[in-house]
C-alpha positions in Angstrom: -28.1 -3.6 13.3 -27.2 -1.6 16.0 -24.4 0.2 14.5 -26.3 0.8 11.4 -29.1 2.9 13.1 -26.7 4.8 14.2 -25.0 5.9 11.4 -27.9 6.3 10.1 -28.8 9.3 12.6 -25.4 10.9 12.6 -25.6 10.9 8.5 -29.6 12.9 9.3 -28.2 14.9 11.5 -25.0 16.2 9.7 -26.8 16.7 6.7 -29.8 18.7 8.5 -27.1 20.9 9.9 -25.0 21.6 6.7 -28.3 22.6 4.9 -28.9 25.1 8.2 -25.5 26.5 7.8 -25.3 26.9 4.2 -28.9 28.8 3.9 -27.7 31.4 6.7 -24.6 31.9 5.1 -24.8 35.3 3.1 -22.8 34.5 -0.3 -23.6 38.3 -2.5 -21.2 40.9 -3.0 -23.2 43.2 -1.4 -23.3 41.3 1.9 -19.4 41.7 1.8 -19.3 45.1 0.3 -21.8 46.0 3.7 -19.4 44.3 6.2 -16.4 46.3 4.6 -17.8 49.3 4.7 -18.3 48.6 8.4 -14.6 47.3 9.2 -13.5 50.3 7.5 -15.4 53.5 8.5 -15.8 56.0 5.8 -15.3 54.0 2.8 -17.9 54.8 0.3 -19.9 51.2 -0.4 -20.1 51.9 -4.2 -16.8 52.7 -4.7 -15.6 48.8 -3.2 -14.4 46.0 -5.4 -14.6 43.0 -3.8 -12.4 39.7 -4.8 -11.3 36.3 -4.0 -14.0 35.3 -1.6 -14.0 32.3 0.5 -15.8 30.8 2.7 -14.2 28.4 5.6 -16.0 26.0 8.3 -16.1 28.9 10.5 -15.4 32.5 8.7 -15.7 34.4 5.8 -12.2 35.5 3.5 -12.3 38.2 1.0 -10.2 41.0 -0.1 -11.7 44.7 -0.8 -10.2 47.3 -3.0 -11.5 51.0 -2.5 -9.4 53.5 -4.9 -5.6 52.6 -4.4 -6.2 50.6 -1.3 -6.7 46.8 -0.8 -7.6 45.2 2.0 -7.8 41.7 3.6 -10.7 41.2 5.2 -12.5 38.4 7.6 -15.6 38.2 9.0 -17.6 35.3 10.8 -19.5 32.7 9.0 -22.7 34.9 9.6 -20.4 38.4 8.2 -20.6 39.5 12.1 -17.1 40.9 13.4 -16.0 42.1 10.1 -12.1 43.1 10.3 -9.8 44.3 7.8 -6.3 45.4 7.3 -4.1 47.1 4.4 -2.2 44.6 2.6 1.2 45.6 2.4 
């Protein structure tokens, strides 16, 4: 009986937290469009295409494409830190 309560919690509790996580994750375009613009200063935010988002357990994986250019970007689950490179 015991054992059973507590399972019982740690099933509440995991599932409170995965609902917490999910509603503060941002999941538009325009969130990552935003964090692009501000790994990469001076890139025009209408002119980005964003594709193959993903979200992980911890951060955010996307790539950008502005004119020529794409980019692999990351960014923390909450798009804080944003970071991108030029894929080769």
């Amino acid at each position: 009986m015991y054992s059973y309560r507590i399972t019982l919690c740690v099933a509440a509790a995991a599932t409170a937290l995965a609902a917490c996580s999910a509603a503060s994750a941002p999941t538009d375009e325009a969130s990552l469009k935003t964090a692009t613009a501000e790994a990469i200063p001076g890139i025009d935010v209408a002119s980005i295409e964003i594709s193959n988002a993903e979200r992980g357990p911890a951060k955010w994986t996307w790539q950008a494409r502005a004119g020529a250019t794409t980019y692999s970007c990351d960014a923390d689950d909450k798009m804080r830190l944003p970071s991108c490179s030029i894929v080769a």
